[in-house]
N, C-alpha and C positions, 0 to 999 in steps of 0.2 A: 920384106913384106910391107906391103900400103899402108897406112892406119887404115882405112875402110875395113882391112882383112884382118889387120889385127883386130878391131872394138868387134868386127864377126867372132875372132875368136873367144874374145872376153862375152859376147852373149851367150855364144850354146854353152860355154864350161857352165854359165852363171847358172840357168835351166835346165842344166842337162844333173847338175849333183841335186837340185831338187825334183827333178822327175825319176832319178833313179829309189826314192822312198813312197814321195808325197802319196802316191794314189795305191801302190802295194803294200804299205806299212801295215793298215787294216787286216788288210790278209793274215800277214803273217803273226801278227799281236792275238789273233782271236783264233788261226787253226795251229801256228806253233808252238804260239805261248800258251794257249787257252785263256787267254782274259777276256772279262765278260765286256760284252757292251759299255758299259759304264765308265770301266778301264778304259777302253783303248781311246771313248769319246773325250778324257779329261785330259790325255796325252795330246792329241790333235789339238785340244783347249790350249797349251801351250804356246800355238803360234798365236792367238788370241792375245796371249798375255807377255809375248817379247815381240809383239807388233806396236802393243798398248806404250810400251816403254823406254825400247833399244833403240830404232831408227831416230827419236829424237836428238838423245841421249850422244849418239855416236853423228850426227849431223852438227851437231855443236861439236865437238872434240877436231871434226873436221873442217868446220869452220874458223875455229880459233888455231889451231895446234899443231896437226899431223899433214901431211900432204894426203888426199883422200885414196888414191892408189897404195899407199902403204896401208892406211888403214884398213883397206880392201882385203890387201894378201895379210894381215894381221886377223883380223873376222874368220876369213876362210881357213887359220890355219888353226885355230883355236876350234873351229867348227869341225873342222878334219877330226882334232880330236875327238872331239864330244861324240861323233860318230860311231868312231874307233870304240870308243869305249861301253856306246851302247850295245854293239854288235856283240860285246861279251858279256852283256849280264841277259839273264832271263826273269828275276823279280821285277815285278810291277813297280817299285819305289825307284829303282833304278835305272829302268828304262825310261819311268816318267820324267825323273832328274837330267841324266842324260840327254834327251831329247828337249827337255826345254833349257838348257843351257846353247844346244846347238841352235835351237832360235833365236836364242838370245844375241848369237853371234852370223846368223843369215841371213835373218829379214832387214838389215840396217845395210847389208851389201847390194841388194837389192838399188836403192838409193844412193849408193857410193857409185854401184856400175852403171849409174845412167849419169851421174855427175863429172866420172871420168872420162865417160863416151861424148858429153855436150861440148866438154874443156876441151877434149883435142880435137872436134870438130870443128872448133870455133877457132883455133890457133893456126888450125890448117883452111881456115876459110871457106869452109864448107856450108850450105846452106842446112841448118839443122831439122829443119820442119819438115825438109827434102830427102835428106840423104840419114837422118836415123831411124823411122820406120822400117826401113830393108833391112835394115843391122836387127831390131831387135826382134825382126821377124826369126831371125837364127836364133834367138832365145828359145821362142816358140817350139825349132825343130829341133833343138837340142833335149827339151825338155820333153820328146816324141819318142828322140833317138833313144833318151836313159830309158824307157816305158818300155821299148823293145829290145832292149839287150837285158833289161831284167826279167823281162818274161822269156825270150829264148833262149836264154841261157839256166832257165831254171831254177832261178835265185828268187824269187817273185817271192815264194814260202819258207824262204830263211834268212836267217840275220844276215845270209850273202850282201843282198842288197845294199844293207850300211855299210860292208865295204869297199861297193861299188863307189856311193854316195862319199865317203873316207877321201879315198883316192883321188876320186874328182875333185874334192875338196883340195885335197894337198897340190895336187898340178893346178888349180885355180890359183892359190895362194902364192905359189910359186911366179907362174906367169904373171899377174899382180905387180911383182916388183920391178918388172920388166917395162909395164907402160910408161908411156910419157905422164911426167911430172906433175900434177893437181898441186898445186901448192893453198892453203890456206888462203880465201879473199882478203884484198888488203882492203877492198870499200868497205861501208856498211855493214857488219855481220847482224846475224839472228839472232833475236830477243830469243832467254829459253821460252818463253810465252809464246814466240813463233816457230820455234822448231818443233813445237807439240800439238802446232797448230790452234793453239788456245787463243791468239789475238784475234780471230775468225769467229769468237764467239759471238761477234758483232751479230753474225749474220743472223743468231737466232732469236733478234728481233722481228723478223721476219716471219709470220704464221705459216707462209708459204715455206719458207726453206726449212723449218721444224720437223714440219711432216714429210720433207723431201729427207732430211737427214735420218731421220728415225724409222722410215720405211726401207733404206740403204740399208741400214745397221743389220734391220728382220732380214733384207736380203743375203746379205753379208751371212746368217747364219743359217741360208740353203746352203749356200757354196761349200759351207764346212760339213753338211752331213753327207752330202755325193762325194767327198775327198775321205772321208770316214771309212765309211762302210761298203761303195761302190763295191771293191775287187772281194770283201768279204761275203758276199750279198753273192755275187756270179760264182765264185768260187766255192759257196754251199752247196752247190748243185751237182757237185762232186758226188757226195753221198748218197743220189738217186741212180740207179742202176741205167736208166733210158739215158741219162746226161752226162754220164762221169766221163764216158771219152768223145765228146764233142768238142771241136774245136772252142768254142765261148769257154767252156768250161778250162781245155788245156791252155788256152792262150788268152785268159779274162782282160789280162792286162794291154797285150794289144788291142782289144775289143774296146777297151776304156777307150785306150788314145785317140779313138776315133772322134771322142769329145774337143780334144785338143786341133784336133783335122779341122773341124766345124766351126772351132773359135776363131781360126785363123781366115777362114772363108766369111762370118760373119761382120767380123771387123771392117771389110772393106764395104758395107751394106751400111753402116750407121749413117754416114752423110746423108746420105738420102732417105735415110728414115727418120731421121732429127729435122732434115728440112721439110719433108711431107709434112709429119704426123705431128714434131713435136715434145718433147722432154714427158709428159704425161702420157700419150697414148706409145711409146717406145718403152716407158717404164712398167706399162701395166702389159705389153707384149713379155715383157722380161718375167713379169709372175704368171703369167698361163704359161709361159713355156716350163716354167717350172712345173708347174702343175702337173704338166705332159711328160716332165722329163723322170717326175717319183712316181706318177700314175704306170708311166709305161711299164716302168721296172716292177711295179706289181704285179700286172699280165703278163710280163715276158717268161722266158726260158731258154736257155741254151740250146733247143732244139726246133717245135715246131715256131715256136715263139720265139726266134732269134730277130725274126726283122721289126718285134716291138722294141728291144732291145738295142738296135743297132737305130732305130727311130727316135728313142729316147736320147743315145749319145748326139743326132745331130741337133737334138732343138739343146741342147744343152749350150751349144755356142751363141745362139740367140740369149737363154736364161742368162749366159754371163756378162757376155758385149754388152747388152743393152740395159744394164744396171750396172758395172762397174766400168764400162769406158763410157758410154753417154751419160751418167752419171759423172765420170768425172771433167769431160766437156761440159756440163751443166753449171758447173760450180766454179769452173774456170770463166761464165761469162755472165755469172749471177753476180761472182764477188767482185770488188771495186778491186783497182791495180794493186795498192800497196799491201793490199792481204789476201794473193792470190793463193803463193807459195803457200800460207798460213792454212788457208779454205783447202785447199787440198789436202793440206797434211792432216787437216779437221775429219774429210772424208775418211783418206784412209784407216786414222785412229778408228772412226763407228762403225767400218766395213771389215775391215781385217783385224781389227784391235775387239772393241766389245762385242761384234755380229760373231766373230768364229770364236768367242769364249763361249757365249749363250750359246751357239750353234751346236759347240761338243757337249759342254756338258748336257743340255737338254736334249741333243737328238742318244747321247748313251745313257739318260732314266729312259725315254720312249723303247729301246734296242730290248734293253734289260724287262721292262714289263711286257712285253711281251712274248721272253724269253722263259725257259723252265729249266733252273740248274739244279748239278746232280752234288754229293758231297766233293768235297774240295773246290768245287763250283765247275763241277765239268759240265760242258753244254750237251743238256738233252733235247731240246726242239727251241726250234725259234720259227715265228709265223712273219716272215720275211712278207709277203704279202700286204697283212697288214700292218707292219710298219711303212711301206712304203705309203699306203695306201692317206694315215695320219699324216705324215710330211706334206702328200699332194693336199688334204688338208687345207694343211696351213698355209700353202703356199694360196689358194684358193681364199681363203677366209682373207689375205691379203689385198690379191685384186680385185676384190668384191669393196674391203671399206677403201682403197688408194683410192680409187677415182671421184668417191666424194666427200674425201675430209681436203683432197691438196687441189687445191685451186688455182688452176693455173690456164692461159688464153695463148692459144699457140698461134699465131701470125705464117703463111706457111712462105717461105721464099723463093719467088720464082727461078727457076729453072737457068741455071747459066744461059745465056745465047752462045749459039756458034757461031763466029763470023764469016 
């Protein structure tokens, strides 16, 4: 097999063991387990809090010590576990534990499988700018494929899933030891101040990039309430008699991944809406789609209201492209050369590190008040509606003050010529 077809295979395992939980966990935590809003929001807070920490943490170890391909099948195999082991408790203290240990040892892989994807591109002389786009586009579909084999198969609403997620995990880890060799860089290595992306703090000298980072961060914690409560949200709809055997309703989780369908269609739109519009008018598209994307799911319903619903999953890939990939183009040609690496890792810490802590825990207080539990806390009504309704919200209250606290003059760039 090529390397091209192998680093394909190290993408989808990579996306394929976190799309087998990420967007059905919700589900299953709030109609299997019956934990309340609050719950399941502090569990998802997790990857908030081993995105804050781990990816550094294990980028130094990788950079001094380990070859990064073994540290890869090391993460994944310890992660297998953590999996394994969620799938068999049902208390809330131990599914929390569980689950954020497993992040503790997956979001830092993350960063390991694009470092071992660059190195053996680069050894095999490959142009990287060129030829790993395609490769991690199989991330994308791997992480489609786990959405649909946990929903057709049933597993969407039981701990199934983590052993889907287990598994995958363990043949990751596995395959891992099989790549070609990442050895530790013998130049230069990263200050811990740069693996945490803290040498980047430079940047917030900058009035502009303050409020560019600290509007990421608020975005950062949309992403993590439509990853919460999405399959939970479609899948209450169960319990209305006109909706319980609708297709939305039996197959939610396919119905999700059509957000994923969109993200992938999106991404090939940013160049040219970075060069039209601009870093500000692209970022303030990314909070109206939000807007659109919690607004819809208010009005929607798995029946006559399905094509609000299935309208809502596509501006979804807009809400994310254009806050977390032209965002982080943004910050790749704001910061100076030798604190690029730093500036990115700055970003991801405020987007996936602090934006999806605040994201869980404050979108499960919102879940929970407007919820009405019975004794043992079993749920008796939730006005799904108007949670939705608050998120669109906020997401609104955003691109109303973005456009005039960040000050920013967009130059637009002409048009390639064809010769």
């Amino acid at each position: 097999m090529g390397i091209k077809n192998r680093l394909i295979v190290m993408s989808f395992l990579q996306f394929f063991i976190w799309g087998s939980w990420l967007i059905s966990l919700g589900g299953y935590l709030g109609r299997g387990l019956n934990f309340e809003g609050g719950q399941i929001g502090s569990i998802f807070a997790t990857l908030g809090i081993a995105s804050l920490i781990m990816p550094g943490i294990i980028g130094i170890i990788a950079d001094k010590w380990i070859n990064a391909e073994r540290l890869l099948g090391i993460c994944h195999l310890l992660g297998s576990a953590a999996l394994f082991y969620a799938s068999t408790v049902t208390e809330y203290d131990h599914v929390y534990w569980a689950m954020l240990v497993n992040l503790f040892f997956y979001m830092p892989t993350i960063s390991l499988n694009y470092t071992v994807a660059y190195n053996a591109l680069e050894e095999h002389k490959y142009d990287i700018v060129k030829v790993f786009p395609p490769i991690r586009t199989f991330g994308t579909i791997g992480f489609i494929v786990a959405m649909w084999v946990v929903d057709l198969s049933g597993f969407k609403n039981s701990n199934a899933q983590l052993y889907v997620g287990s598994i995958a995990s363990l043949v990751m880890a596995l395959y891992s030891f099989t790549l070609p060799q990442c050895p530790p860089a013998k130049s230069e290595r990263k200050s811990v101040l740069s693996a945490f992306g803290l040498d980047a703090l430079v940047l917030f000298k900058s009035r502009k990039m303050v409020v560019f980072f600290l509007f990421s961060m608020l975005l950062g914690a949309a992403l993590q309430i439509t990853n919460s409560y999405g399959d939970l949200f479609i899948g209450s709809f169960k319990d209305v008699p006109e909706f319980a055997n609708s297709f939305g309703v039996k197959h939610s989780v396919i119905l999700l991944s059509i957000s994923q369908m969109s993200e992938t269609l999106f991404i090939l739109t940013i160049p040219f809406f970075l060069r039209k519009f601009g870093i500000k008018q692209v970022m303030l598209m990314s909070m109206l789609a939000w807007v659109l994307r919690f607004g819809l799911f208010g009005l929607g319903n798995p029946g006559s209201g399905l094509p609000l619903l299935v309208m809502s999953m596509i501006v979804y890939g807009m809400a994310f492209d254009f806050f977390n990939i032209s965002g982080s183009l943004f910050v790749e040609t704001e910061a100076k050369p030798e604190i690029r690496a730093s500036a990115q890792g700055l970003f991801m810490m405020l987007t996936n590190g602090v934006g999806a802590m605040f994201g869980g825990y404050a979108s499960g207080a919102v879940v929970d008040f407007y919820s009405v539990y019975g004794e043992e806390g079993k749920l008796i009504s939730r006005s799904w509606p108007t949670i939705w309704y608050v998120f669109a919200g906020y997401a609104l209250v955003l691109a109303i003050i973005f456009p005039l606290v960040f000050k920013y003059k967009h130059k637009p760039e002409p048009a390639p010529s064809v010769s």
